[in-house]
Structures are given as C-alpha cells and as structure tokens.
MINU-40792 format. One record per residue: residue number from 1; residue in one letter; chain; x, y, z of N, C-alpha, C, O, CB in turn. Coordinates in steps of 0.2 Angstrom, whole numbers, plus 5000, padded with zeros to 4 digits. Glycine has a CB too. Layout:
BEGIN
NUM A A X Y Z X Y Z X Y Z X Y Z X Y Z
...
END
This chain:
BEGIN
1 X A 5031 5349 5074 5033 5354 5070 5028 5356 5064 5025 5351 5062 5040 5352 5067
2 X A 5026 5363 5062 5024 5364 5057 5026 5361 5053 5032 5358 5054 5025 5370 5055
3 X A 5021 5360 5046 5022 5358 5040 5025 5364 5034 5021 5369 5033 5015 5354 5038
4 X A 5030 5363 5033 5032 5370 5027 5025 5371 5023 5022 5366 5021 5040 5367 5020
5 X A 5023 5377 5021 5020 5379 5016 5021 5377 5010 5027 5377 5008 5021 5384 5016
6 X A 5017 5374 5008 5017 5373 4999 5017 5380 4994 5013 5385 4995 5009 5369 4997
7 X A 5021 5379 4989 5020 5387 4985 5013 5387 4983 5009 5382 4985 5024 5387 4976
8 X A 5010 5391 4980 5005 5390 4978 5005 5393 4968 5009 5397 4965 5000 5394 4985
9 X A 4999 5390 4966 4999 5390 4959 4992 5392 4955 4987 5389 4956 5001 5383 4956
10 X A 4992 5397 4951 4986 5400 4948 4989 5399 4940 4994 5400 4938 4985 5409 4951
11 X A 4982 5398 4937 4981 5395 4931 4978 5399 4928 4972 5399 4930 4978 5390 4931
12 X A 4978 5406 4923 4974 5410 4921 4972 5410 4912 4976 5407 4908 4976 5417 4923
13 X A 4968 5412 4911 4965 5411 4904 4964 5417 4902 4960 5421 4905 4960 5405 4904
14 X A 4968 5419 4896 4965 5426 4890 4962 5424 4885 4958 5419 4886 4971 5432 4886
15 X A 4963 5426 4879 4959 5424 4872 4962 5418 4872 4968 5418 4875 4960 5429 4865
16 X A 4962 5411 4869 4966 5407 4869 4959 5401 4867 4953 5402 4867 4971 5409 4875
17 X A 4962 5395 4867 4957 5389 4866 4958 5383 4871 4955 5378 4871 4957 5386 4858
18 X A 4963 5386 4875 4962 5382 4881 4967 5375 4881 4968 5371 4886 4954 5380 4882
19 X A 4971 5375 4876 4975 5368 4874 4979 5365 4876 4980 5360 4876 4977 5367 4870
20 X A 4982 5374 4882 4990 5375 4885 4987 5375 4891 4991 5375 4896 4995 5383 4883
21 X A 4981 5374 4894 4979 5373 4900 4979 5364 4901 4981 5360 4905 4972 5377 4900
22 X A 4975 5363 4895 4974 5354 4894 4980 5354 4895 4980 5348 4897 4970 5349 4887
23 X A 4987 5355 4894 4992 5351 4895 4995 5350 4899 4999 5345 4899 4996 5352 4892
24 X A 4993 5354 4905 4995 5352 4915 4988 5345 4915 4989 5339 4917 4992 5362 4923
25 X A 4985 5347 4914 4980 5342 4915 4981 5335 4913 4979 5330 4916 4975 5344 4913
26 X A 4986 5335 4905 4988 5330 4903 4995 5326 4903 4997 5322 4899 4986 5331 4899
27 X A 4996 5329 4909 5001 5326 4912 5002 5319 4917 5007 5316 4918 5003 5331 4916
28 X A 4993 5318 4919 4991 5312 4920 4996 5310 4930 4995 5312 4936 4995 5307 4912
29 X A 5001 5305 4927 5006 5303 4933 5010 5307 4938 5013 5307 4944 5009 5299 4931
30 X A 5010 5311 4932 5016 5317 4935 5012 5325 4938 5014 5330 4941 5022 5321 4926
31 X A 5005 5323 4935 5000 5329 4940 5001 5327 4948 5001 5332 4951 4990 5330 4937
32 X A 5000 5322 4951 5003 5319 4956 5008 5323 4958 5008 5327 4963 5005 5311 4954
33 X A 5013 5323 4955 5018 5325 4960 5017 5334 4959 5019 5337 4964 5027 5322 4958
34 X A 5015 5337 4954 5014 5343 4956 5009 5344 4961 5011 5346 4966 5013 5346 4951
35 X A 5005 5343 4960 4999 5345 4966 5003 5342 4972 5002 5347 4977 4991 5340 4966
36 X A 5007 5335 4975 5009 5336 4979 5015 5342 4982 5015 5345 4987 5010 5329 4980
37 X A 5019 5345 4977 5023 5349 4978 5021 5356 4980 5023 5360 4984 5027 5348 4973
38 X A 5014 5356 4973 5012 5367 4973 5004 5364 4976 5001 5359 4975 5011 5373 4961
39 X A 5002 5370 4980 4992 5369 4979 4991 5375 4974 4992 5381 4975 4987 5370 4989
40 X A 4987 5371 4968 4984 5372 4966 4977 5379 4966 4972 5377 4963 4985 5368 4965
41 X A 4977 5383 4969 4975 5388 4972 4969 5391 4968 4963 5392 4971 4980 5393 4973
42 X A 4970 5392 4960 4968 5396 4955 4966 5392 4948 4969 5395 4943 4973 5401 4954
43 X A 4963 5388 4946 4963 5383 4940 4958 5383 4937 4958 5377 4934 4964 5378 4941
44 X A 4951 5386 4936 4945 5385 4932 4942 5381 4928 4936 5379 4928 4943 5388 4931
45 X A 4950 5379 4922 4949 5372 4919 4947 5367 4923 4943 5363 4921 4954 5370 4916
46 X A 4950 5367 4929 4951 5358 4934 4948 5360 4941 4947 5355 4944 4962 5354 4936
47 X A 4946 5365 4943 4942 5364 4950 4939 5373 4951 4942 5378 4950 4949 5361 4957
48 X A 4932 5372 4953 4926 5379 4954 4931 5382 4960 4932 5388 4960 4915 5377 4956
49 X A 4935 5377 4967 4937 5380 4971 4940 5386 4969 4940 5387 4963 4940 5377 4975
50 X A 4944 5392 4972 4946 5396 4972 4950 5401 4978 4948 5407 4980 4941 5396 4969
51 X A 4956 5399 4978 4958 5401 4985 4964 5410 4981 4967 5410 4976 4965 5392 4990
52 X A 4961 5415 4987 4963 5422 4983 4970 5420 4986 4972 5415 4990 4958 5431 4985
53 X A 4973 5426 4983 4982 5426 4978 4982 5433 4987 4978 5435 4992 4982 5433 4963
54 X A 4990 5434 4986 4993 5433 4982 4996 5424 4980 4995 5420 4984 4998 5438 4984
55 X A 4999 5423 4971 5000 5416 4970 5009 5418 4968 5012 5422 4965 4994 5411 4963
56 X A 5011 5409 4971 5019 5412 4973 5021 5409 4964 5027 5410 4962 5025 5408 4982
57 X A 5015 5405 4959 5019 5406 4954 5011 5406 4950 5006 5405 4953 5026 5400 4953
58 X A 5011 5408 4944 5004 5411 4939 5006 5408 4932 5011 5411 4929 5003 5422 4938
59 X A 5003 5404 4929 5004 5402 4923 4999 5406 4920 4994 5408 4923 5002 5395 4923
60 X A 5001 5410 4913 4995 5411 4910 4996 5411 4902 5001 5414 4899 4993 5417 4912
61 X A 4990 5407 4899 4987 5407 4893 4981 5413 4889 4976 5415 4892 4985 5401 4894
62 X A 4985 5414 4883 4980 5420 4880 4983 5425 4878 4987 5427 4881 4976 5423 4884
63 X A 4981 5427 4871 4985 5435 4870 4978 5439 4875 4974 5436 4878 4987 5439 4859
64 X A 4981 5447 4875 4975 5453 4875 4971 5454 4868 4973 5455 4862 4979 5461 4878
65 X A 4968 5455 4871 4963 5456 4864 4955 5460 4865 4950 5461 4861 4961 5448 4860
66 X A 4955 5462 4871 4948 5467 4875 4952 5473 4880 4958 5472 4883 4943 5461 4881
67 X A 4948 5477 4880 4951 5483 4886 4949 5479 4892 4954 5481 4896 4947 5491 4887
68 X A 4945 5474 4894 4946 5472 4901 4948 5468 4902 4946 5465 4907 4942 5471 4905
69 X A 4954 5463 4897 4959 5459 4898 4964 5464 4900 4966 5466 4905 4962 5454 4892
70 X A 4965 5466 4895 4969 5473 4896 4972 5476 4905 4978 5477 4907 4964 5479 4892
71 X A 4967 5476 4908 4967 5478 4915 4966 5474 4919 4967 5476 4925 4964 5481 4916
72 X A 4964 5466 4917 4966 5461 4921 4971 5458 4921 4972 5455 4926 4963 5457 4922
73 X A 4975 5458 4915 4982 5455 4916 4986 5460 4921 4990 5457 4925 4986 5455 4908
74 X A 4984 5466 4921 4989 5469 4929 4986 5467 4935 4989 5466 4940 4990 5478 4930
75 X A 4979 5466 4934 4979 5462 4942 4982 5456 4942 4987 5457 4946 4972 5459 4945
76 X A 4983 5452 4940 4986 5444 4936 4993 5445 4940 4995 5443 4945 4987 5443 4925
77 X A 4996 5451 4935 5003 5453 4938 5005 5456 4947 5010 5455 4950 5005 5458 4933
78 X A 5002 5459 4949 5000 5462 4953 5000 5456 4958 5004 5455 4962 4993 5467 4952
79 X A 4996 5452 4957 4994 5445 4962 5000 5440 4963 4999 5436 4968 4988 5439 4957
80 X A 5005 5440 4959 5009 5434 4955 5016 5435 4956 5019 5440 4954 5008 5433 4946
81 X A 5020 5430 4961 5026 5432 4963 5031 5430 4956 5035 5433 4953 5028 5429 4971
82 X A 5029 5425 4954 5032 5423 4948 5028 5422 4942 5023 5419 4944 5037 5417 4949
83 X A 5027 5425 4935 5022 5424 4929 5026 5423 4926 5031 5425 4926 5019 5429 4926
84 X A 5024 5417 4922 5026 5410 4917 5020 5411 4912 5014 5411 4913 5026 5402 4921
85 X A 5023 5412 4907 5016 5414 4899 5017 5408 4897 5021 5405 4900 5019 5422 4890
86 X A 5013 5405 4892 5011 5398 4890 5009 5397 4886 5003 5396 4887 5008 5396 4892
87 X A 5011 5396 4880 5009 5392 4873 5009 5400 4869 5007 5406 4872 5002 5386 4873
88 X A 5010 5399 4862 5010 5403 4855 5004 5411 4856 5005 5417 4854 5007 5397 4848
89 X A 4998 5410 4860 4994 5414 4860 4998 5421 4866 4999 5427 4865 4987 5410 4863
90 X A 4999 5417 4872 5001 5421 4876 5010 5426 4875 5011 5432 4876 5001 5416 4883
91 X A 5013 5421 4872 5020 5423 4869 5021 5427 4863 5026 5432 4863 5023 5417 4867
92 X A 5017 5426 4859 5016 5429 4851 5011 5432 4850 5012 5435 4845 5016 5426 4846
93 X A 5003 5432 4854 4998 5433 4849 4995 5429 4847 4989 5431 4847 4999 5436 4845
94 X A 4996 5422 4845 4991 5417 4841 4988 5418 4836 4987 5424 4834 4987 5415 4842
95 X A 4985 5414 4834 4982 5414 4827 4977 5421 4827 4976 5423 4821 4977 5406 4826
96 X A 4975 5425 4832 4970 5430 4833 4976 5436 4830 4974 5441 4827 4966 5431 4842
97 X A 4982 5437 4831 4987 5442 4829 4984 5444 4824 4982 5449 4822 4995 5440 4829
98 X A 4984 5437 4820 4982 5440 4812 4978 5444 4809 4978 5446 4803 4979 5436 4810
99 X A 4974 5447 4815 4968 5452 4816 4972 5458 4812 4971 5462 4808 4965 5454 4825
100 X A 4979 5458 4817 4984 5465 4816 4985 5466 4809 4988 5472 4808 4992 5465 4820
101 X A 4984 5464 4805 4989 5465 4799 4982 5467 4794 4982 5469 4788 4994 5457 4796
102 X A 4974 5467 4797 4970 5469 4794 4966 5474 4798 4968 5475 4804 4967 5464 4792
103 X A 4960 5476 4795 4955 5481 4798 4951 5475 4803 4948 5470 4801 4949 5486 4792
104 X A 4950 5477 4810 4946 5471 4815 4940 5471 4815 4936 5467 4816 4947 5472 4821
105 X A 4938 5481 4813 4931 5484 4811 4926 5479 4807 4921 5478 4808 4931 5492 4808
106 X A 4931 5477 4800 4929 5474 4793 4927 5469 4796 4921 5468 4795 4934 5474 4787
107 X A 4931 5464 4801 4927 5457 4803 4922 5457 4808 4916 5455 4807 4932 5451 4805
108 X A 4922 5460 4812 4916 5461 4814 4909 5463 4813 4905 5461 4816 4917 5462 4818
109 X A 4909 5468 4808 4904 5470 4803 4901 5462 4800 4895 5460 4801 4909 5474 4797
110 X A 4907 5459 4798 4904 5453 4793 4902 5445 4797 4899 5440 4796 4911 5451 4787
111 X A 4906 5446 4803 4903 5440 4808 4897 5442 4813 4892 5438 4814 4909 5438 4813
112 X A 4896 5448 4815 4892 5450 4821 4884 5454 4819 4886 5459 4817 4897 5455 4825
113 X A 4878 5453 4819 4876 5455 4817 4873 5465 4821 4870 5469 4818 4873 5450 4816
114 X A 4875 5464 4827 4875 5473 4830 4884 5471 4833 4886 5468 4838 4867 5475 4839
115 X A 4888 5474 4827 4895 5476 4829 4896 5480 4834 4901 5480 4838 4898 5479 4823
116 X A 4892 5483 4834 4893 5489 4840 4894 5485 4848 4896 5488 4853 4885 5496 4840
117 X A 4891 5480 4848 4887 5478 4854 4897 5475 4856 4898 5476 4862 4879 5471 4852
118 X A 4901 5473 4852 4910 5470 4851 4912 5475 4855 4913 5481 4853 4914 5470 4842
119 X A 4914 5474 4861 4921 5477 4865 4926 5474 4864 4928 5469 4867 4922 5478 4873
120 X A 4930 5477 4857 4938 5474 4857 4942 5479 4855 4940 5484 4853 4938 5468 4852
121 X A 4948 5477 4854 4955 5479 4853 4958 5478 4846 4958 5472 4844 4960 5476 4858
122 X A 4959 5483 4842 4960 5485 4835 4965 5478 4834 4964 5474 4829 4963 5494 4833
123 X A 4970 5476 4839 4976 5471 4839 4975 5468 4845 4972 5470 4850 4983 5473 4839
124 X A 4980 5462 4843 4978 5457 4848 4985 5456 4849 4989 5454 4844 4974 5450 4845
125 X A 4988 5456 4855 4995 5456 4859 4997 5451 4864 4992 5449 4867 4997 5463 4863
126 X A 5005 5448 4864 5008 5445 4868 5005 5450 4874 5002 5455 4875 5015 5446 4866
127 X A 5007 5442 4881 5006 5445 4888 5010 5451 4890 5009 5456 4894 5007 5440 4894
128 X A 5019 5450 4885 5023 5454 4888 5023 5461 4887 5027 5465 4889 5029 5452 4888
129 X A 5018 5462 4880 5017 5468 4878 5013 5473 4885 5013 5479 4886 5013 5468 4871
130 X A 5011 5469 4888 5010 5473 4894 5011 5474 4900 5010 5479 4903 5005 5474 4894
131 X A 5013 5469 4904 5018 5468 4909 5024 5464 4907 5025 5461 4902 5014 5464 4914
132 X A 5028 5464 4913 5033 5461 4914 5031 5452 4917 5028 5450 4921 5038 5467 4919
133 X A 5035 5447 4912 5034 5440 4913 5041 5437 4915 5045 5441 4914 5030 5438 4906
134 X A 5043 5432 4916 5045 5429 4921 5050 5426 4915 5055 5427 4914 5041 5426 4926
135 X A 5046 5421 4912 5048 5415 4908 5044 5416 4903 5039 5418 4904 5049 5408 4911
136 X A 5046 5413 4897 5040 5413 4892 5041 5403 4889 5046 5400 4888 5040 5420 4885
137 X A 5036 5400 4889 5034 5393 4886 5032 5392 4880 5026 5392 4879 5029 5391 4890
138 X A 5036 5392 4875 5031 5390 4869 5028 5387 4866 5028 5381 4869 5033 5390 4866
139 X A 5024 5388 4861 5022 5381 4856 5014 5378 4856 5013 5377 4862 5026 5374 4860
140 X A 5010 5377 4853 5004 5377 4852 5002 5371 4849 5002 5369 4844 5003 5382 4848
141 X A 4999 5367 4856 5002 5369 4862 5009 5369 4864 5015 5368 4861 5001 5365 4866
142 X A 5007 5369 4869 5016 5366 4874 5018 5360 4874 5015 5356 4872 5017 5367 4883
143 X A 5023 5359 4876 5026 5351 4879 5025 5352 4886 5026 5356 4890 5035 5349 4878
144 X A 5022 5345 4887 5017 5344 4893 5026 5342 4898 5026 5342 4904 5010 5336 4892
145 X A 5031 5340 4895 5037 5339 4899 5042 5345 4897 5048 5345 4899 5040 5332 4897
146 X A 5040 5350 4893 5045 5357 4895 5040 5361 4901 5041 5366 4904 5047 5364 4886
147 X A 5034 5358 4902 5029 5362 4905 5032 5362 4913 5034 5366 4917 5019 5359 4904
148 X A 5032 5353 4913 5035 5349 4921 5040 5352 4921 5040 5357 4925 5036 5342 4922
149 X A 5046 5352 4917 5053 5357 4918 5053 5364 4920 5058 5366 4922 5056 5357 4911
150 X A 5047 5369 4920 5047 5375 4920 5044 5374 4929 5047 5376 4934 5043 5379 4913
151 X A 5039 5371 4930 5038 5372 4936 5044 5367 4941 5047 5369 4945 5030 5370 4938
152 X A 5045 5363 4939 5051 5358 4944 5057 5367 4944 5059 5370 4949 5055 5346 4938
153 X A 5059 5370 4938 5064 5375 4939 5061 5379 4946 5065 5380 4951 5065 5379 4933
154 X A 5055 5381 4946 5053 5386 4949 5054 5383 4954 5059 5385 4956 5047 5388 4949
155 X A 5051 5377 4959 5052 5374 4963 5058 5374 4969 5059 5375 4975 5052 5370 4961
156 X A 5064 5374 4960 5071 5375 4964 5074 5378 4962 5079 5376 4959 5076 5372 4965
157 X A 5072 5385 4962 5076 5389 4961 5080 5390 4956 5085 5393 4956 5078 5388 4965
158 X A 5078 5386 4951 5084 5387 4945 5081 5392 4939 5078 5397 4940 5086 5378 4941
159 X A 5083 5391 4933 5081 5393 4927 5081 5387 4922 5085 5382 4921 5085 5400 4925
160 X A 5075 5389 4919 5070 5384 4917 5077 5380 4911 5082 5384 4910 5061 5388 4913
161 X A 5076 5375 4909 5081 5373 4904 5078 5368 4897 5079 5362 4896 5087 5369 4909
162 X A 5075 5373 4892 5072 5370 4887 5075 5371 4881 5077 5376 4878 5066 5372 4886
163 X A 5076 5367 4878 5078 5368 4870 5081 5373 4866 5077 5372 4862 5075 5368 4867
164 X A 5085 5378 4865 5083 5382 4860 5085 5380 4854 5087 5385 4852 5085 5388 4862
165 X A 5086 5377 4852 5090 5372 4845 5082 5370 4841 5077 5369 4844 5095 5362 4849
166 X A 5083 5370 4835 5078 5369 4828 5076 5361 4830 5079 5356 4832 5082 5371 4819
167 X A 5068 5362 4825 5067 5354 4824 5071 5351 4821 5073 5346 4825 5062 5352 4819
168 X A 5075 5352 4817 5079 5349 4812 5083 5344 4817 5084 5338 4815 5084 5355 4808
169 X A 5085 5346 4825 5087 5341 4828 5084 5335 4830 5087 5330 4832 5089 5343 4832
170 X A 5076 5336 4830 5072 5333 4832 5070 5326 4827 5068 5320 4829 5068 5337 4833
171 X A 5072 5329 4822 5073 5326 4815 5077 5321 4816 5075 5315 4817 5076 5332 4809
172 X A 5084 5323 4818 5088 5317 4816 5088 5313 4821 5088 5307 4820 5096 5318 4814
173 X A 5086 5316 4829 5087 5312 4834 5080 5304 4833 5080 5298 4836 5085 5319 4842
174 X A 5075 5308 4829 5071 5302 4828 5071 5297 4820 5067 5293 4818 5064 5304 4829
175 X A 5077 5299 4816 5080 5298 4811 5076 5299 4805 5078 5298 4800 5081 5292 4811
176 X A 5069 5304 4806 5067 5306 4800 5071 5311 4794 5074 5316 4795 5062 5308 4803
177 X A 5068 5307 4787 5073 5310 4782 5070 5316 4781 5064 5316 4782 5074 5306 4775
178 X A 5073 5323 4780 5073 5329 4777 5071 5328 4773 5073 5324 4769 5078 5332 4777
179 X A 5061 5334 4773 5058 5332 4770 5059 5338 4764 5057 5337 4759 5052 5332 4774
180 X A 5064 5344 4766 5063 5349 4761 5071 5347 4756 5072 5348 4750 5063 5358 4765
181 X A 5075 5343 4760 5083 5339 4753 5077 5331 4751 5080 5330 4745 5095 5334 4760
182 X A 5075 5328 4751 5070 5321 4750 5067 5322 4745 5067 5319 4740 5065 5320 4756
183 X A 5062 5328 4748 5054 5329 4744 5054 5335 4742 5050 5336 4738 5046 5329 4749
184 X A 5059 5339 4742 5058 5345 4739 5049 5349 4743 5046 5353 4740 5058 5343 4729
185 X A 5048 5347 4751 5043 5348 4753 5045 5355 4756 5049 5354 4760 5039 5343 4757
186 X A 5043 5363 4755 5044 5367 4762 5041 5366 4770 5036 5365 4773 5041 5372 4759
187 X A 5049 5367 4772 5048 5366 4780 5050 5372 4784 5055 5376 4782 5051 5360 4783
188 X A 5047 5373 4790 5051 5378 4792 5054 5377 4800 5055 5381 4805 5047 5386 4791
189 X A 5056 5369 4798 5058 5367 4803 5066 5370 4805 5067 5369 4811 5058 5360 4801
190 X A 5070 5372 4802 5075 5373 4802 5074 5380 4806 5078 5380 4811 5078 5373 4795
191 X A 5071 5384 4805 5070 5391 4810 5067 5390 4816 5069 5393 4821 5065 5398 4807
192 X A 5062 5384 4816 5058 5384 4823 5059 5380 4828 5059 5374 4828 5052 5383 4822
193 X A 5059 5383 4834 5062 5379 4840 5058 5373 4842 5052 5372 4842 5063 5384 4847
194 X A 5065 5368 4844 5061 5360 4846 5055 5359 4851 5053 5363 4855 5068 5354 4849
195 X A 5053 5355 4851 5045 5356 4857 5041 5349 4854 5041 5344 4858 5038 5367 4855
196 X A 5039 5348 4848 5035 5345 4846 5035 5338 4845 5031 5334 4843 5033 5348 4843
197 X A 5044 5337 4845 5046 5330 4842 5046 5330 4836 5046 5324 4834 5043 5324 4845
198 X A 5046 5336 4832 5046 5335 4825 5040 5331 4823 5042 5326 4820 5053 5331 4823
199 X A 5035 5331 4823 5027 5327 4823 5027 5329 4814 5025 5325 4810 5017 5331 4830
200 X A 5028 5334 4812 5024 5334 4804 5030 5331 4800 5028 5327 4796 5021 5343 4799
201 X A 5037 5333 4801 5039 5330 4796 5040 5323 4797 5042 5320 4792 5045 5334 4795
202 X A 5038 5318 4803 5038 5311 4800 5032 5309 4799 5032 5303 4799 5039 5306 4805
203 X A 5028 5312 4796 5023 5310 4792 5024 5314 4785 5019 5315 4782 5016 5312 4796
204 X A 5029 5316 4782 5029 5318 4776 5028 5324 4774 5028 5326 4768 5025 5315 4773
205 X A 5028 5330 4781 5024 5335 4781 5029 5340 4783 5033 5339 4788 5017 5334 4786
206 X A 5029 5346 4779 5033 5352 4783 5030 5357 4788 5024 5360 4788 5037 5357 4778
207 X A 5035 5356 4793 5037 5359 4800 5032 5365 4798 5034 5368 4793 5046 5360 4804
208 X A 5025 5368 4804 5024 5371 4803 5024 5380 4809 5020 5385 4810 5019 5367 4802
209 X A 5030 5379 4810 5030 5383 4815 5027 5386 4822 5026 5392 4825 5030 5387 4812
210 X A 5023 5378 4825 5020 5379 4830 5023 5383 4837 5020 5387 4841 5018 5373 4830
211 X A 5030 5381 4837 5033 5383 4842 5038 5388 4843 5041 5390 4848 5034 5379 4843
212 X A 5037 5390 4835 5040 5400 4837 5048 5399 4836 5051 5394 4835 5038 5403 4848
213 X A 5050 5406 4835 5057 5405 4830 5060 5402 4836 5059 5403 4842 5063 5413 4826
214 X A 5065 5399 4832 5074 5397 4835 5076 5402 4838 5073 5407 4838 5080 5397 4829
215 X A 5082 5401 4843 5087 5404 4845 5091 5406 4838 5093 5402 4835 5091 5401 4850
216 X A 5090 5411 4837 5095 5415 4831 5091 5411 4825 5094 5405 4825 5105 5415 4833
217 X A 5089 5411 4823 5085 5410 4819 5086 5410 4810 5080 5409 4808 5081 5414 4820
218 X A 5089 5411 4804 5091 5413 4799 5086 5413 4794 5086 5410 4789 5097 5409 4798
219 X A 5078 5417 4797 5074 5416 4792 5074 5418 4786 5070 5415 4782 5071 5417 4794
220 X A 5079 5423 4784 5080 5427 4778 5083 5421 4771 5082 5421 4765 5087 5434 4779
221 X A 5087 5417 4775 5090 5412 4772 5085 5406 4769 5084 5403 4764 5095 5409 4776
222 X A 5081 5404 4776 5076 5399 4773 5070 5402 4769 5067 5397 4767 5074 5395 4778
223 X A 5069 5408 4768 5063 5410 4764 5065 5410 4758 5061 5409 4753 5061 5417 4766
224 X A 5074 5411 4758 5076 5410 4750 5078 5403 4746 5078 5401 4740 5083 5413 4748
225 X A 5078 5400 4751 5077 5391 4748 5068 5389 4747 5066 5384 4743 5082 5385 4757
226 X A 5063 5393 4751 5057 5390 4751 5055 5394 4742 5051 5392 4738 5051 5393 4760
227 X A 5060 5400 4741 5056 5403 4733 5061 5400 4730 5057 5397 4726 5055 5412 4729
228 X A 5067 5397 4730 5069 5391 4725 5066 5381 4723 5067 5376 4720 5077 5390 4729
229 X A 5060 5384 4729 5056 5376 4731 5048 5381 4726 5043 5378 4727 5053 5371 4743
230 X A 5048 5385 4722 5045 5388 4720 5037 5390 4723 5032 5389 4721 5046 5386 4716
231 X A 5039 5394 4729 5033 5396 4734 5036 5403 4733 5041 5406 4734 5033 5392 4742
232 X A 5028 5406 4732 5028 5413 4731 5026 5417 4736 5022 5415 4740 5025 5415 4727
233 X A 5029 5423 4736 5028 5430 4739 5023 5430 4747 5024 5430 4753 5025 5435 4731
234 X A 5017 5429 4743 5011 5429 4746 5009 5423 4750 5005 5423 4754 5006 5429 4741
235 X A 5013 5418 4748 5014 5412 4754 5017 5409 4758 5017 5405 4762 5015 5408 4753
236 X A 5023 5416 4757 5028 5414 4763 5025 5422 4767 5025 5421 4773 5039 5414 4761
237 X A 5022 5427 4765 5019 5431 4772 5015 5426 4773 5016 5426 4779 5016 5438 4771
238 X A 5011 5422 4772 5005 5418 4776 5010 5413 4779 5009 5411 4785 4999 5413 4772
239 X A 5015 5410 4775 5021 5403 4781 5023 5407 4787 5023 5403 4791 5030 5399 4778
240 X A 5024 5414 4790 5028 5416 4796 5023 5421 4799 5025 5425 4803 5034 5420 4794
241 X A 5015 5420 4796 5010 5425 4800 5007 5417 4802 5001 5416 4801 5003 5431 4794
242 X A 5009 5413 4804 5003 5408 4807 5002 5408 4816 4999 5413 4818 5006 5400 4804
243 X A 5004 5404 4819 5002 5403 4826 5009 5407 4829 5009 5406 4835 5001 5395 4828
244 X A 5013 5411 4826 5017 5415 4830 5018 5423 4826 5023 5426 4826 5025 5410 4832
245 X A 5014 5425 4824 5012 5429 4818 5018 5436 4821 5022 5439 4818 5002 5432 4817
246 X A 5017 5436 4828 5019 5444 4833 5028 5441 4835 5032 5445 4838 5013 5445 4844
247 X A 5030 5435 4833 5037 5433 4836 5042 5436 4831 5042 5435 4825 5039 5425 4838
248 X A 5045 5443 4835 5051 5446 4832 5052 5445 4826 5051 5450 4822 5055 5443 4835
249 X A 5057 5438 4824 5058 5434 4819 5055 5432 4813 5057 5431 4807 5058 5430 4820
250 X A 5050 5432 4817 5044 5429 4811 5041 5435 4807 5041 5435 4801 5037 5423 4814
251 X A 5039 5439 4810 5034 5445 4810 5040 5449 4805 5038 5452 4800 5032 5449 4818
252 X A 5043 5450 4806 5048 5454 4801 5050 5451 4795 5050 5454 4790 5056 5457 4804
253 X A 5051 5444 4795 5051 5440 4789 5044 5441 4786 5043 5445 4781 5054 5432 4790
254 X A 5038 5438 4789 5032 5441 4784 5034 5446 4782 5035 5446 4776 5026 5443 4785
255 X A 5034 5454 4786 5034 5460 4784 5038 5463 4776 5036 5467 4772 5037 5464 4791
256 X A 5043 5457 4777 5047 5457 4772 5045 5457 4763 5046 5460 4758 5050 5452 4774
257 X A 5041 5451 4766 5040 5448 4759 5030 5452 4757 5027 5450 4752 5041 5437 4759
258 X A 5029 5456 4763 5022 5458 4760 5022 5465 4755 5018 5468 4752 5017 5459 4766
259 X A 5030 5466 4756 5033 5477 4753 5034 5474 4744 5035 5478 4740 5045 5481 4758
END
C-alpha cells in the first residue's frame, strides 16, 4: 500500500526580525513530531532545500513594507491552501507601523545617504491588509506552544484554540501580585491577550502589549486609570503605538489621545 501523503508546509519571511520563525525551530522535541507529521517544503531559516508549492499550509512572518512584498505576498497566497500570519509584524504591522504615523521620506533622508536609491512604501501593513489569511497568531514573538496548537489544529481539521482572555489571568494563574493595585506601576496587562505567561509583570514590570489587544478589550477604561497613575497624554499614544501599533484597538486608543 501507498504511504498517505504528508501535508506539506512553507515558512515565509516579510519585513520582520525573524524571532516568529526561531520559534518553530525552538520547539526542540516537539519539531520531531512536526516534521514527522508535515514535510517541511519551504523554510530558509532551517534548510537551502526548496521543494515548489503549491503548500497545503504557509506560515508567514512580516508586515509589507516594499512594492515587491506587496506582490509577493499574492504569490504566497496564490501558492497556499491554508495562510496562518505569525507574530505582531505580520498581524499588526510591528514596530515598522510606526513609520505610518510619520513622514517615511524624513527617515530615510536622515539614515540613507542616496534616499532615492530606497524602494519603499509610505506604510507599513498587516499581511491581511492585502490578502485574505486563514488564522492569525499573535505576539512578539509567539508562543512556541500556541504555534504547536495552530498546526496540530490544521492537522485535524479543527480551529485553532488559543486564549483570548488578558494577562491578568496569567497573573493570578502564576500568583503574581498586580503590579498596577501593588506598585501603582502602569500595565496594560489587563487589555492584552495571554501568550507570554505574564514574563514582565513577575519581575515588577508592566505588561507591555506584546501580544496585541484582548478579546473585547476595554482600552478607554484603562487609559483612564493609567492618567490617574499620572501618565500623560503623549505616553499613552506611545503605550498603544508599540509592537501592535495597526491592531484595531490599540490604534484608535493612540489615535485618541494624540487629538
């Protein structure tokens, strides 16, 4: 008897720093069972081989931020029976979003010495601002075990089942005290969905919004408790422009406090 086909899996990379890629990779024992389950087809971080698409599932890292991303993300799509976006760049934009809220001309003038020589895009966009995506993965990075959860779904067929519930759970599940009733520290753990194990506030530190708003989110509320912890105007548009600057939620709450 034939052996069943293996799905096959492609790995792609846009603007991005590659962190959401290191996190399949740093899966270690459990990359084992993926490779035994998907072949790996498409991956440039982890192997030069290179087997052509169509791929029956496409991970991709990166916002757009050139005209020829721009037009390779539809081959990407075009190739890819199922597209799964991956970590804060590809979902929101990333820390490059930030570009949008300024002139792009002005920094490259001041980093580049022949500007002209720069093929780029005035804004830097989510994958789904330009195709249609499947699932999206958050968090900067990801969770290397919501990562395994999204492909084991694919596998079978299901839909993916991550979190949508705030640090703040993460918080009590590891008994850390509430840094902003404690310390009077701003966090914006309370708006941003679990992923990270809550890592800053057990060190003393407020939740920095790596992993993008909450399900339903009440950011209007916590922006008014962060100006009663006396944080101004000009610092809560920089607390909800960071690594998810383009998410819905967040982006209108800056927008808010920049009028």
């Amino acid at each position: 008897m034939p052996s069943k086909r293996k799905p096959t899996l492609a790995v792609w990379k846009f603007a991005s720093c590659d962190g959401c890629q290191l996190s399949l990779l740093d899966c270690e024992d459990e990359l084992l069972a993926v490779t035994g389950a998907l072949e790996i087809a498409n991956f440039v971080e982890a192997s030069r081989a290179v087997a052509k698409g169509p791929y029956d599932l496409s991970l991709v890292e990166g916002s757009i931020t050139t005209p020829h991303d721009a037009e390779r993300i539809h081959a990407v799509r075009r190739s890819s029976k199922y597209l799964v976006t991956i970590g804060a760049c590809a979902t929101a934009g990333g820390i490059q979003a930030l570009r949008n809220f300024k002139d792009v001309r002005e920094f490259t003038s001041i980093v580049y010495a022949r500007p002209e020589y720069i093929d780029t895009l005035s804004k830097s966009t989510p994958i789904s601002d330009h195709v249609r995506v499947d699932f999206e993965l958050r968090g900067c990075p990801i969770n290397k075990q919501q990562l395994l959860e999204v492909i084991s779904a694919f596998l079978n067929g299901r839909k993916p089942n991550t979190p949508p519930h705030s640090v703040c759970v993460e918080c009590k599940l590891r008994g850390t005290v509430c840094v902003m009733v404690a310390h009077a520290t701003p966090c914006l753990g309370p708006a941003t969905q679990a992923g990270c194990g809550a890592i800053c506030p057990a060190y003393d530190r407020g939740c920095y919004g790596c992993f993008g708003p909450k399900e339903t989110p009440n950011t209007k509320s916590l922006a008014a408790r962060w100006s009663a912890l006396g944080v101004g105007e000009k610092d809560l548009v920089r607390t909800f422009r960071g690594f998810n600057a383009l998410a819905p939620a967040f982006r209108k709450e800056g927008d808010d406090h920049e009028r």
